[in-house]
MIKE-560891 format. One record per residue (C-alpha): residue number from 0; residue in one letter; x, y, z. Coordinates in steps of 0.02 Angstrom, whole numbers, plus 32768, in hexadecimal, padded with zeros to 4 digits. Each point is the difference from the previous one (the first is absolute). Layout:
{NUM, A, {X, Y, Z}}
...
//
This chain:
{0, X, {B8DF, 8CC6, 268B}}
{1, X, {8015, 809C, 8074}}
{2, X, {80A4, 8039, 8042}}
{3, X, {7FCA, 7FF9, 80AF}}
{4, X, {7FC6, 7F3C, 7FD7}}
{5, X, {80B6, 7FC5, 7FB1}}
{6, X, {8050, 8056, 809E}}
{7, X, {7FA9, 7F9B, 8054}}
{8, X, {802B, 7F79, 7FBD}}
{9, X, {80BD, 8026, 7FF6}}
{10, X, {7FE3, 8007, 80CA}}
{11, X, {7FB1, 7F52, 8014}}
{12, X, {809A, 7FCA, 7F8C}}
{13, X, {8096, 805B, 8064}}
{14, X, {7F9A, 8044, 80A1}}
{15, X, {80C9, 8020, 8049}}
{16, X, {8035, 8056, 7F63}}
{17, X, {7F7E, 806C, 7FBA}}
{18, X, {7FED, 80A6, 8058}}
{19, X, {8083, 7FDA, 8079}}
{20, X, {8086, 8080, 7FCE}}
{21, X, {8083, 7F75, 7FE9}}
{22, X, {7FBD, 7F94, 7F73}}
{23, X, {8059, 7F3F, 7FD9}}
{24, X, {801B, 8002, 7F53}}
{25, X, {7FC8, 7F3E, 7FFE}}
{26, X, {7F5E, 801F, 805D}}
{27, X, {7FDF, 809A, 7F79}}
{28, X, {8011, 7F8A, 7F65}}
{29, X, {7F88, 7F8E, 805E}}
{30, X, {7F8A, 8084, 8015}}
{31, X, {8011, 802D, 7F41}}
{32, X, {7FD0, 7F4A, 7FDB}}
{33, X, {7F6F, 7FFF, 8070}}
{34, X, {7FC2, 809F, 7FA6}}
{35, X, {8011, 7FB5, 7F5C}}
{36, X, {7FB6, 7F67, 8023}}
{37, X, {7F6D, 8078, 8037}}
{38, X, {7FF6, 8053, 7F59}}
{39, X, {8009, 7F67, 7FB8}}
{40, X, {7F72, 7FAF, 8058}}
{41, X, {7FA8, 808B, 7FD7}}
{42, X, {8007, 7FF7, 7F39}}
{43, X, {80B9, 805A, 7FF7}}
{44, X, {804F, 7F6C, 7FB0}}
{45, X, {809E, 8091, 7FB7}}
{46, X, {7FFE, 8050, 80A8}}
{47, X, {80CB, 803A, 8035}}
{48, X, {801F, 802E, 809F}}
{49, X, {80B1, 8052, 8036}}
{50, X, {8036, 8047, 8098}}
{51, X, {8075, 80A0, 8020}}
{52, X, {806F, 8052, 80A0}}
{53, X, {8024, 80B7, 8014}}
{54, X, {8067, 803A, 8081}}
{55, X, {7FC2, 807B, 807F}}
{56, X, {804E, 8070, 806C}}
{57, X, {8076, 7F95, 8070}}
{58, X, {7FB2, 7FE5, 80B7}}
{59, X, {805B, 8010, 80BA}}
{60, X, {801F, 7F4C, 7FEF}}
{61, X, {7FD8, 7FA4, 7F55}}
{62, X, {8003, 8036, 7F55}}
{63, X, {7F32, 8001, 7FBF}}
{64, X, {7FB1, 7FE8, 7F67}}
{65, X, {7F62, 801A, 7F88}}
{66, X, {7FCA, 7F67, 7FA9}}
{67, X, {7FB2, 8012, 7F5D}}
{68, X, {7F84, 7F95, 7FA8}}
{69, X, {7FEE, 8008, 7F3C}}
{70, X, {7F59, 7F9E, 7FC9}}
{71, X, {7FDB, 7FD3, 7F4F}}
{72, X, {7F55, 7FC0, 7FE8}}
{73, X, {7FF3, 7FD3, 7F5B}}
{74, X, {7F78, 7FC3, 7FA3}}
{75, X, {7F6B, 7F9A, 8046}}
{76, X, {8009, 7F3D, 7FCC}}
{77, X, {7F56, 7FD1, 7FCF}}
{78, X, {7FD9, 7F3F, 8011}}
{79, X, {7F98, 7FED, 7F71}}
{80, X, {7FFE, 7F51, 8014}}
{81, X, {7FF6, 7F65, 8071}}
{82, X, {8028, 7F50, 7FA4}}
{83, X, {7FF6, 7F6D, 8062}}
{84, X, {8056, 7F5B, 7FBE}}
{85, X, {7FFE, 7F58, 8043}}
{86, X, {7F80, 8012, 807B}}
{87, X, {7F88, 7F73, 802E}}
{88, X, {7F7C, 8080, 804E}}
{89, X, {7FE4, 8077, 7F5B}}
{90, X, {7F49, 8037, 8057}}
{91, X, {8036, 801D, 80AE}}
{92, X, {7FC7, 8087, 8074}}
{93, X, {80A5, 8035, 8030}}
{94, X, {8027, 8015, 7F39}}
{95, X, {7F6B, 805E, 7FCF}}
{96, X, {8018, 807D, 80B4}}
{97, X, {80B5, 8012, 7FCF}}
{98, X, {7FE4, 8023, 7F4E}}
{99, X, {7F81, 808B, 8039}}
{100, X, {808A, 8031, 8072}}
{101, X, {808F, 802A, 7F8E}}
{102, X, {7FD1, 8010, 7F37}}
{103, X, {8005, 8093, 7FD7}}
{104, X, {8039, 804D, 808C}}
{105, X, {80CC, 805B, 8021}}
{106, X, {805F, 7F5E, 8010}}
{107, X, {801C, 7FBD, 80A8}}
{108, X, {8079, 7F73, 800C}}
{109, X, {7FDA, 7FE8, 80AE}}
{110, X, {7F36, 7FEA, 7FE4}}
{111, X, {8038, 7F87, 7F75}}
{112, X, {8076, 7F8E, 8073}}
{113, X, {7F73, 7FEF, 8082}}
{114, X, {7F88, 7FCE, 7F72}}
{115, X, {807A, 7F81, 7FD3}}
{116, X, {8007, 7FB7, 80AB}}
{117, X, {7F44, 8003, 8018}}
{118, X, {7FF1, 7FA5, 7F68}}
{119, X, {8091, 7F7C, 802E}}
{120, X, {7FAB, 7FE7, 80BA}}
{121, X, {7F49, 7FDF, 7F95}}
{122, X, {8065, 7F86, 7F89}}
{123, X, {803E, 7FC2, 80B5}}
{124, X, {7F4C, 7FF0, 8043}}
{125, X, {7FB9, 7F9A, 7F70}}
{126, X, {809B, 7F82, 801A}}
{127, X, {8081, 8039, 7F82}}
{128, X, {8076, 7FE3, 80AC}}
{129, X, {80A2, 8037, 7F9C}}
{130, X, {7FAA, 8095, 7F93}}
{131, X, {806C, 80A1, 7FF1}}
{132, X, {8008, 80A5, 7F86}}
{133, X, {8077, 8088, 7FB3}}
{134, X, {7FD4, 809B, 7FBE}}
{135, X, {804B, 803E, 7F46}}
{136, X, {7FF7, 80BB, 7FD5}}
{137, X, {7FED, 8027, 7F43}}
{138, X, {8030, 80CE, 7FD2}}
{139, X, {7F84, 8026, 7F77}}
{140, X, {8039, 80A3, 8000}}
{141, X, {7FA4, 80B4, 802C}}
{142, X, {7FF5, 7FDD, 80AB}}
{143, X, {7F9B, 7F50, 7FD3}}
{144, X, {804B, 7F64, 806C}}
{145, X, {7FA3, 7F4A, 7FD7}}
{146, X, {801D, 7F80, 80A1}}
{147, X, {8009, 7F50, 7FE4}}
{148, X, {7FD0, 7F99, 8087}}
{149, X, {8043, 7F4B, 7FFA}}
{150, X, {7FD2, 7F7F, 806A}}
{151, X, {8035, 7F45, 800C}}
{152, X, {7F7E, 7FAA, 8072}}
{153, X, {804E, 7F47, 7FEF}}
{154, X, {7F9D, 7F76, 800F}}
{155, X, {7F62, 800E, 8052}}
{156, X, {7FF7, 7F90, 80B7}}
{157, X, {7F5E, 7F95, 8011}}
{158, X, {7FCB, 7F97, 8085}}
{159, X, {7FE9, 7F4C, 7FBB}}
{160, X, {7FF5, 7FA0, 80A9}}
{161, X, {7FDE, 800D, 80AB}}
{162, X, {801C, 7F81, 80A0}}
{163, X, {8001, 7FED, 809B}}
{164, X, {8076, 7FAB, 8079}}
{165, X, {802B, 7FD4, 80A5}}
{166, X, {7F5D, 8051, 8037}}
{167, X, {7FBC, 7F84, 80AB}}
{168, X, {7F86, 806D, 804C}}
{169, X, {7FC6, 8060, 7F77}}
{170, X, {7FAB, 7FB1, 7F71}}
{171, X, {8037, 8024, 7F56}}
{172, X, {7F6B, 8058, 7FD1}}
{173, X, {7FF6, 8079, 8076}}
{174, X, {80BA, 8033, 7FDD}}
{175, X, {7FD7, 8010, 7F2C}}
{176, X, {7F52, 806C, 803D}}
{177, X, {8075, 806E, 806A}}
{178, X, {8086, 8007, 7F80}}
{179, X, {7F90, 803D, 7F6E}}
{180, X, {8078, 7FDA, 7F6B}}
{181, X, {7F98, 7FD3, 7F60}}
{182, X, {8059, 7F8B, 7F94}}
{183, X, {802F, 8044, 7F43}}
{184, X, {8028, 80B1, 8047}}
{185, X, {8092, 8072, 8017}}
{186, X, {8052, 7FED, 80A9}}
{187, X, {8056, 806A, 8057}}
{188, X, {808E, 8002, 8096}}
{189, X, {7F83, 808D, 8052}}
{190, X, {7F7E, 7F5F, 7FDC}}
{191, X, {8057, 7F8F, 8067}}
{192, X, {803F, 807E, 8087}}
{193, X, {7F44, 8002, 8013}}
{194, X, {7FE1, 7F5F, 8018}}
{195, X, {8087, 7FE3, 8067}}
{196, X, {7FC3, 8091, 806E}}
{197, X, {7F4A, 7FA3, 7FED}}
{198, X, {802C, 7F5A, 8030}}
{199, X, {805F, 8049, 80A0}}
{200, X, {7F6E, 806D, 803D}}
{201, X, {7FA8, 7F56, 8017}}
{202, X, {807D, 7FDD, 808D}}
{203, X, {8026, 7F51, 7FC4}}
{204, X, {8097, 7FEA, 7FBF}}
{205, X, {80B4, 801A, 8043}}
{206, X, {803C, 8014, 7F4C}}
{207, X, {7FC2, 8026, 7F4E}}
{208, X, {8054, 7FF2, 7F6C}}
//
């Protein structure tokens, strides 16, 4: 990363610190963290990030400052590879895009959460309601990082049934043709926001639930 880039990210962290004159000493370790957590994302895992003052020549009214930023890289963290453990969906498009997306490439723990949470909102999707995932770094040393993605879908929600009541002016066909739930597969709350939403666009019903 470029000097002028992790400035500029030390001023999105502490816009009222950096290059003000009169730096906070609590808004300067929060723009060290931001810079790290740059590096980081970037493949840095080692990066180390400190912060300096030097006076200056005291002013008409306020004693200034220099702040100094010490930056040490480190070595890139190479995710050699992605396990995945647990998962119901072991083909899934989102796995095979995010395994493209991060093997072999300087480790990004950020790209890794968001594959996670793809892959917990597809578990989601094909009615593993209570699905969720961590993510385990293993050091294999060299630079190598393995991540271990483990998800616990839960049980799988299918629907078994379907009714219809307190329908008077409506017959109860129309309402299952308008509802479009299939019997035997995964259901949703999205599913029945939509039929909800469905069922009132008929202009009906006072209430559906």
């Amino acid at each position: 990363a470029s000097s002028a880039a992790l400035r500029r990210v030390m001023k999105k962290a502490a816009p009222s610190t950096v290059g003000r004159g009169h730096p906070v000493e609590s808004d300067l370790d929060d723009a060290a963290d931001a810079v790290r957590r740059a590096l980081v994302a970037l493949g840095y895992e080692q990066a180390r990030v400190t912060w300096s003052l030097t006076p200056l020549k005291r002013g008409l009214f306020a004693r200034r400052v220099r702040v100094g930023v010490t930056v040490e890289q480190g070595p890139v963290s190479t995710l050699t590879d992605l396990v995945i453990e647990g998962a119901a969906l072991q083909d899934s498009a989102t796995l095979r895009a995010g395994r493209k997306a991060v093997e072999g490439k300087p480790l990004s723990p950020h790209a890794v959460r968001i594959l996670a949470t793809q892959l917990v909102e597809e578990h989601k999707r094909a009615g593993y309601l209570d699905a969720t995932a961590r993510v385990l770094y293993t050091d294999q040393g060299r630079g190598d990082v393995v991540a271990t993605l483990q998800v616990e879908p839960g049980p799988q929600v299918l629907l078994r049934s379907f009714s219809v009541r307190g329908n008077q002016r409506v017959s109860s066909a129309l309402i299952q043709r308008v509802a479009r739930l299939e019997v035997g597969r995964p259901i949703t709350s999205d599913d029945l926001d939509n039929v909800r939403y469905r069922l009132y666009e008929l202009a009906m019903f006072s209430s559906v639930s």
